[in-house]
C-alpha atoms as one frame of an Amber mdcrd trajectory, in Angstrom:
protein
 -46.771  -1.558  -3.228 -43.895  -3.289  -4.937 -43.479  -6.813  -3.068 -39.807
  -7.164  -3.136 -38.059 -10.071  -1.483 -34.912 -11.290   0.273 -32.432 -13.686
  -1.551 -32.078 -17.712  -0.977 -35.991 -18.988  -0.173 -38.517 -20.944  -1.702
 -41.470 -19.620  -3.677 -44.124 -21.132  -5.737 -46.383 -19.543  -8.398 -48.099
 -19.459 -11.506 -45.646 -18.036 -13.387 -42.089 -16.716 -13.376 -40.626 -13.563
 -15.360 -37.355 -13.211 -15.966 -36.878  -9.409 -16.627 -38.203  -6.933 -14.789
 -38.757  -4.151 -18.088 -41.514  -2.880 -19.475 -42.248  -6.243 -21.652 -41.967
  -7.985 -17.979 -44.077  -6.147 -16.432 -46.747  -5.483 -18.754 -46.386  -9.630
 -18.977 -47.637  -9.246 -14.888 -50.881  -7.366 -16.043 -51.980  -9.647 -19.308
 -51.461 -12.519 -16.744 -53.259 -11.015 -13.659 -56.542 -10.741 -16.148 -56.621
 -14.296 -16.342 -55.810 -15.176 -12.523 -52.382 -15.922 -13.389 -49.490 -14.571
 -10.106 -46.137 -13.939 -11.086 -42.666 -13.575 -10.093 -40.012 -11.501 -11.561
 -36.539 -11.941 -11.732 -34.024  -9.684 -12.737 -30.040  -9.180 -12.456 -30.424
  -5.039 -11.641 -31.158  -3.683  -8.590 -34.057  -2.334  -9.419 -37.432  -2.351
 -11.315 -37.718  -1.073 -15.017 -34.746  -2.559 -16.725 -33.315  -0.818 -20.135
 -35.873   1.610 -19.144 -34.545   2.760 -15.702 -31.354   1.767 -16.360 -30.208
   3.369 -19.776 -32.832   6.027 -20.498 -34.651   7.047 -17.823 -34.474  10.857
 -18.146 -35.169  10.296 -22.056 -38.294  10.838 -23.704 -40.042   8.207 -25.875
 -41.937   8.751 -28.654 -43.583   5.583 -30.071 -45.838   4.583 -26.722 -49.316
   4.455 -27.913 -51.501   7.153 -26.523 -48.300   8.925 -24.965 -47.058  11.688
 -27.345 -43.906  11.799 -25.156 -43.161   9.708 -21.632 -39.548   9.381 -20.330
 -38.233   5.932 -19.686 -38.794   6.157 -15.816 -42.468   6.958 -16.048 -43.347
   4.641 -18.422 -41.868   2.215 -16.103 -43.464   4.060 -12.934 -46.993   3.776
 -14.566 -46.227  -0.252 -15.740 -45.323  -1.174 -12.002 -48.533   0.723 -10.848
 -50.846  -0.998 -13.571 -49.598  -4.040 -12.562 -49.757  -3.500  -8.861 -53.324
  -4.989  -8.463 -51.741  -8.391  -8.824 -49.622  -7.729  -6.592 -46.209  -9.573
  -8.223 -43.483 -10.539  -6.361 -39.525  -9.095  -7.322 -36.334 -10.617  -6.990
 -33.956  -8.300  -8.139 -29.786  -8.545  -8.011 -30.426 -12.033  -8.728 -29.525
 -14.040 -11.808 -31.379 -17.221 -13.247 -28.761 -19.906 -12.901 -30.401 -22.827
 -13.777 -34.280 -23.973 -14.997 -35.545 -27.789 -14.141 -38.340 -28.052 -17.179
 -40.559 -31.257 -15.676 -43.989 -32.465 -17.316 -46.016 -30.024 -15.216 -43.896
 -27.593 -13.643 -40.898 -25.620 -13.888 -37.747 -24.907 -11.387 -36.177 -22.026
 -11.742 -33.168 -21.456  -9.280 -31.248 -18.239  -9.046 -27.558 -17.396  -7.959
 -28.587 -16.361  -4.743 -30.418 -19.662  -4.072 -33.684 -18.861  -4.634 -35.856
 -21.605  -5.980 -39.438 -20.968  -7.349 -41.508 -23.336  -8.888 -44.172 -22.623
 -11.254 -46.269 -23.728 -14.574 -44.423 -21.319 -16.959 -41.741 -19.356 -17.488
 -41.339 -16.326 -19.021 -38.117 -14.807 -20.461 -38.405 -10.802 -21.079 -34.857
 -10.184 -20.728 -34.321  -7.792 -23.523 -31.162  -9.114 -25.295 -30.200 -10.746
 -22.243 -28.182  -8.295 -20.348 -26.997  -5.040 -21.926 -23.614  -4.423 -21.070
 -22.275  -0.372 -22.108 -18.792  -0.694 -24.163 -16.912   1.179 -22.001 -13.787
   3.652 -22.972 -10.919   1.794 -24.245  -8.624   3.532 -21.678  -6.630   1.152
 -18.960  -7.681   2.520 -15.484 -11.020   2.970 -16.468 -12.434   1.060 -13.587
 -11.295   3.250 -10.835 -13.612   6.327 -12.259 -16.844   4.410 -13.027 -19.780
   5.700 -11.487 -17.455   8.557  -9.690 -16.550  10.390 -13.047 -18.117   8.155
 -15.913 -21.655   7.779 -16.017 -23.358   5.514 -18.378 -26.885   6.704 -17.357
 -28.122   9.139 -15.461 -31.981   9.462 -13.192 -31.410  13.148 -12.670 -29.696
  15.383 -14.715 -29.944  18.617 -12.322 -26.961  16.716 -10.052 -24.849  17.884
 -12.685 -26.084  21.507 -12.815 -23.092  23.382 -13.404 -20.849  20.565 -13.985
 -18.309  20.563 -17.202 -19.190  17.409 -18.693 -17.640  15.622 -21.535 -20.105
  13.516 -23.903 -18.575  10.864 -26.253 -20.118   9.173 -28.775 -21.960   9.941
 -32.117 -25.477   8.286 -32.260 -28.702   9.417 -30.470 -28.378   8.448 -26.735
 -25.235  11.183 -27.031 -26.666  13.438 -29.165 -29.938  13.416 -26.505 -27.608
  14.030 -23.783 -25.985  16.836 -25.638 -29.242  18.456 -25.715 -30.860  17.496
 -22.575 -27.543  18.917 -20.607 -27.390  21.717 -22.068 -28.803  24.940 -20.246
 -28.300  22.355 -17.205 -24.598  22.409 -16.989 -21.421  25.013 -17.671 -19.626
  23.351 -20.333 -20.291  20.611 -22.951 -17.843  18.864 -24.534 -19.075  16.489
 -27.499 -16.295  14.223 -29.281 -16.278  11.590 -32.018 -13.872  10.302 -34.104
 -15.408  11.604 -37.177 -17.619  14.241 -38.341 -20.566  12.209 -39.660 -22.893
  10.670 -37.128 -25.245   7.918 -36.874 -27.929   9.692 -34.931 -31.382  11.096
 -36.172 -31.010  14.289 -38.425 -33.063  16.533 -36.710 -30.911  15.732 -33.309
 -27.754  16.627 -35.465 -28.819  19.455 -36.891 -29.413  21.284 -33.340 -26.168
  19.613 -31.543 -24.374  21.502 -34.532 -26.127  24.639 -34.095 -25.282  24.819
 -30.408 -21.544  24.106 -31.675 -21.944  27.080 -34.433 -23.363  29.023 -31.566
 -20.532  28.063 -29.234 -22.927  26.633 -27.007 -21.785  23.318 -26.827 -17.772
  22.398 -27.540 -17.250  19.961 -30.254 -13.187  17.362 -30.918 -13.119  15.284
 -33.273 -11.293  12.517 -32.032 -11.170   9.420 -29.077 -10.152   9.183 -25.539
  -6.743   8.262 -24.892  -6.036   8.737 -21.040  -7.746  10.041 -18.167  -5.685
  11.607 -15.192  -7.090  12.080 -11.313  -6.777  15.714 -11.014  -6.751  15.566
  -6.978 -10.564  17.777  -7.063 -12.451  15.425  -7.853 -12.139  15.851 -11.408
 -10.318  14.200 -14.458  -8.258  15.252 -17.219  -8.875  13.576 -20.331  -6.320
  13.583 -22.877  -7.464  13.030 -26.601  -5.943  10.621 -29.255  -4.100  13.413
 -30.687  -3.097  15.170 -27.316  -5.636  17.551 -26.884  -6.302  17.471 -23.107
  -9.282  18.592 -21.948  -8.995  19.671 -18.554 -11.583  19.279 -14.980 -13.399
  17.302 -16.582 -16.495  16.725 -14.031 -18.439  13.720 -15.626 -18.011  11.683
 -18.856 -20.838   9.938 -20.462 -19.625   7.331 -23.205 -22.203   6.308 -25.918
 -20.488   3.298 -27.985 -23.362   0.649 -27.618 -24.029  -2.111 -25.413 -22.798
  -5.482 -25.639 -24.875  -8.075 -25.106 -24.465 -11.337 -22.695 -26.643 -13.734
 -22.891 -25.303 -15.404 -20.226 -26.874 -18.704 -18.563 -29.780 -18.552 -21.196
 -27.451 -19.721 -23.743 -27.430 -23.037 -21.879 -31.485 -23.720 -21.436 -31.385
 -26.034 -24.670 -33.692 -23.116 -26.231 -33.526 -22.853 -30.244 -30.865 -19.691
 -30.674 -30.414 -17.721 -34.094 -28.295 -14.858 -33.823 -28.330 -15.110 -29.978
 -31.890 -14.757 -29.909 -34.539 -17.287 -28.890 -36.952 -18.210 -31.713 -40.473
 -18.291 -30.930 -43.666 -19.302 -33.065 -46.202 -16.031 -33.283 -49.472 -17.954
 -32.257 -48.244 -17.750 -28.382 -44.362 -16.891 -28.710 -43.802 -20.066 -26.576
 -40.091 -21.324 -27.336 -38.961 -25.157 -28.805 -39.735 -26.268 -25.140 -42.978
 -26.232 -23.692 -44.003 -24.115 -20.891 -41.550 -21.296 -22.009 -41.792 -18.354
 -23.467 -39.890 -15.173 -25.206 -41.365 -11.976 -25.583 -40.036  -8.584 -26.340
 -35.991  -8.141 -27.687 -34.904 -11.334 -26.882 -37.494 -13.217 -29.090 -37.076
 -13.535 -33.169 -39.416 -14.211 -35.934 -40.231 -13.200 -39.218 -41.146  -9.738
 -39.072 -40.285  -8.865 -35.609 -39.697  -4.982 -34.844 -37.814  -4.468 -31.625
 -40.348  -2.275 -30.235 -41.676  -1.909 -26.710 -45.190  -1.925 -28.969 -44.770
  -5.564 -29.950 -43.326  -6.779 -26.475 -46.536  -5.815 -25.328 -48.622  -7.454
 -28.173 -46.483 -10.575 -27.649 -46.933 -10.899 -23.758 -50.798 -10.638 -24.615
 -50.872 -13.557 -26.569 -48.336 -15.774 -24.417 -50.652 -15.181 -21.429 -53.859
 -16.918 -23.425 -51.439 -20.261 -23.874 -49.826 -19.799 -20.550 -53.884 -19.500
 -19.418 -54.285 -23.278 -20.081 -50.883 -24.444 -18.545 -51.753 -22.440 -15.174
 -55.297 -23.445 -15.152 -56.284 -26.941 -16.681 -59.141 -27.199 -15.454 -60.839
 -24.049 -16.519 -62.199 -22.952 -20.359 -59.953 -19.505 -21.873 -63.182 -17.054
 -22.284 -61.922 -13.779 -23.633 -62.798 -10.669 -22.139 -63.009  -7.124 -22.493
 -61.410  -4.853 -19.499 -64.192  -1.982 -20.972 -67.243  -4.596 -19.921 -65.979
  -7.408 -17.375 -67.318  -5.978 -14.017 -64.804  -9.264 -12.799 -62.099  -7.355
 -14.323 -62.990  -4.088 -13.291 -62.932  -5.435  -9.509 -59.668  -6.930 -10.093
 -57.969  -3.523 -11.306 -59.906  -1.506  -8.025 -62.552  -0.063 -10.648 -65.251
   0.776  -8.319
């Protein structure tokens, strides 16, 4: 099981994480196979990051092996191959502050935990994804009671009206994935070209020619308490859509990089550059892997976060253990790693 912790103590390990995605977690395996422990950090409240958080109800496509696998099981079947090395989660927490010394590393969190350990890893996608919210005023008080930015199970809206803003995939996919799920789809954007995959506009607009789906062109103005639980949402040019149950805005995220920006790391474009031999950073000991890493070539693909976090483990290998010799090894014919994984 998933060793999560309390707030505010004193750890010490191999190596720490900071990110708790797929790239972070998959970072817990590649070290495990080289008797490497590690702790993860992350600012959410739970495990899976972007994953979890963003898309978990929507299928991926480009996950070797997996011809489709939402963003929650991919993440469900990461946390269980990396069980066997049984990491350790701090989650809700932020990374406030790293001490980089000759041999070790102190990383200290906002909550006052302090862990000390031979390497660090950061697999914090972008650093932290914030959704652009709707530019109305009082947009605070419906968050999370009216407007969703994600969503774990979309039959808790069964039979909801539901208004969908936005004009690139993640709203186009929740256009689609809604629908037969709830009573009434709205879909607005400001214009009548969108930015998402073809093939995903083609059927939106075929559930709108079939009056399946409801489509305004335009942008939120105001949104009204209705006194049921519901909101009415009046449109730029006064069209008010009425009892309004949920609204799911799809603008983009912003991203904060927050505290990273201040770890003396080499930045280009708010991204930490990394060499491609072991992706460790301008200061020893540290690492980038996945989104938040840049180099020539890079594809911002779960994919290459994985390829990346394969290759930081071999250099993070001889920080961890000094003493020993790297010998590669196959999982298909190491009986040492077959016992580690439970492979009887």
């Amino acid at each position: 099981m998933s060793n999560i912790v309390e707030p505010g103590n004193q750890h010490d390990t191999d190596v720490v994480i900071i990110g708790a995605g797929p790239c972070g977690l998959f970072q817990v395996f590649e070290l495990g196979l080289l008797d490497m422990k590690a702790h993860l950090i992350d600012n959410l409240d739970k495990i899976g990051g972007q994953c979890s958080e963003l898309y978990p109800d929507k299928n991926l496509y480009d996950i070797p092996s997996r011809p489709a696998i939402t963003g929650q099981k991919l993440t469900d079947d990461l946390i269980t191959q990396a069980e066997p090395f049984e990491p350790t989660y701090h989650l809700n927490q932020l990374t406030s502050k790293i001490d980089v010394q000759n041999d070790y590393i102190e990383v200290t969190t906002n909550l006052d935990t302090v862990i000390k350990c031979k390497s660090l890893v950061i697999a914090a996608g972008s650093g932290c994804f914030v959704p652009r919210k709707l530019p109305v005023p009082n947009i605070d008080e419906f968050e999370n009671k009216n407007i969703f930015y994600s969503v774990k199970n979309r039959a808790d809206f069964e039979r909801k009206k539901i208004l969908i803003a936005g004009g690139g995939d993640s709203a186009l996919d929740y256009v689609m994935g809604f629908h037969q799920i709830a009573s009434d789809i709205t879909l607005i954007h400001r214009r009548k070209e969108f930015k998402g995959v073809q093939d995903s506009v083609n059927k939106v607009m075929n559930l709108v020619d079939k009056g399946e789906v409801k489509f305004n062109m335009g942008t939120v103005k105001k949104i009204i308490d209705n006194g049921k639980g519901q909101v009415d949402v009046t449109l730029d040019d006064d069209t008010v859509i009425d009892g309004i149950d949920a609204i799911f805005p799809f603008f983009g995220l912003k991203i904060e990089l927050g505290p990273i920006a201040e770890w003396g790391l080499n930045l280009e474009n708010n991204l930490i550059s990394v060499n491609t031999e072991n992706f460790e950073t301008s200061t020893p000991r540290i690492f980038a892997i996945g989104d938040i890493c840049i180099y020539p070539g890079k594809l911002k693909l779960i994919l290459s976060g994985f390829h990346e976090a394969a290759l930081a483990a071999k250099k993070m290998f001889h920080y961890c253990h000094n003493d020993k010799k790297y010998v590669f090894r196959y999982t298909t014919s190491s009986k040492d790693i077959q016992k580690k994984l439970g492979v009887k």
